[in-house]
C-alpha positions as CSV (number, residue, x, y, z in Angstrom):
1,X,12.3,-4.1,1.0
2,X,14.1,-1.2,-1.1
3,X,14.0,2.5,-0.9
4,X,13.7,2.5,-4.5
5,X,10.9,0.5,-4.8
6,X,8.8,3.1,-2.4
7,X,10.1,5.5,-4.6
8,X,8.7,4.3,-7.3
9,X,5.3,3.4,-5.8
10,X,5.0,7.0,-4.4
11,X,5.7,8.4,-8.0
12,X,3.6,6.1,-9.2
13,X,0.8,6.6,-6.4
14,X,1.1,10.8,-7.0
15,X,0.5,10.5,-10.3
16,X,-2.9,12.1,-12.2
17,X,-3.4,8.6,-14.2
18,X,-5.8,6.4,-11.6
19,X,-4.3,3.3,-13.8
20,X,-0.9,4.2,-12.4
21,X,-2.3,3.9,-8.7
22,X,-3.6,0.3,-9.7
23,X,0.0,-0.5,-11.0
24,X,1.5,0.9,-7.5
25,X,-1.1,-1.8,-5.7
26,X,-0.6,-4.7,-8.4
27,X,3.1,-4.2,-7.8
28,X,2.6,-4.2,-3.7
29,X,0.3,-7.4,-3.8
30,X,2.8,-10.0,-3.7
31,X,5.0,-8.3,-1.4
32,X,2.5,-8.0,1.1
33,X,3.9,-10.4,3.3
34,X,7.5,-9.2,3.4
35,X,6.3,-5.4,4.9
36,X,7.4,-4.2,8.2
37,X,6.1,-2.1,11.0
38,X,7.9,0.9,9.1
39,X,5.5,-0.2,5.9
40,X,2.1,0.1,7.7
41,X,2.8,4.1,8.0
42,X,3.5,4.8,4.0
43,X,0.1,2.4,3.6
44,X,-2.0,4.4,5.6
45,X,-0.3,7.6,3.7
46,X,-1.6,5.7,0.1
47,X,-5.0,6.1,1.8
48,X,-5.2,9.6,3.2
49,X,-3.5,10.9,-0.1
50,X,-6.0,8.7,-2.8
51,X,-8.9,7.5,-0.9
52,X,-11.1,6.2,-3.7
53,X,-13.1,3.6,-2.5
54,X,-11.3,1.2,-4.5
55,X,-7.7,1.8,-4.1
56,X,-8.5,1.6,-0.1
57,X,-10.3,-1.7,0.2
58,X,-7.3,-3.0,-1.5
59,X,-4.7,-2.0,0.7
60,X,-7.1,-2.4,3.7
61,X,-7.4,-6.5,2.7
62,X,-5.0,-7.4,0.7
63,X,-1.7,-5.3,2.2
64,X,-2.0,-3.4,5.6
65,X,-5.3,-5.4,6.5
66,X,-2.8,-8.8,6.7
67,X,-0.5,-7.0,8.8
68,X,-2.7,-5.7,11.2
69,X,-4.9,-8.8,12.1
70,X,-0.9,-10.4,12.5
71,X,0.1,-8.3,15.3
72,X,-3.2,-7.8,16.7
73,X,-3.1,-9.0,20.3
74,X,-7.0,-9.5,21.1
């Protein structure tokens, strides 16, 4: 995945506009299953950073929730 797409979703992400987080996750979605080990940590710095209930049960199910039950080993 690109630098510049991160870029982009952590301008987006930092922004005051709670619409603009929404774009950052609608643009995420369908990459969900292309992110890496490397991924999981900028995910979990989406949630520290905007933790509205919201934003994190999306990225919980629908992008670092996916990745997670992947590699888990139980």
């Amino acid at each position: 995945m690109d630098e510049s797409l991160w870029i982009l979703i952590d301008k987006l992400w930092q922004a005051e506009q709670r619409e603009l987080q929404y774009l950052a996750l609608d643009i995420l979605s369908p990459l969900a299953s292309k992110f890496s080990e490397g991924h999981v940590t900028k995910l979990e710095k989406m949630i520290i950073t905007k933790s509205w209930w919201d934003t994190v049960d999306m990225i919980a199910r629908n992008l670092i929730g996916k990745k997670l039950l992947k590699n888990q080993t139980c």
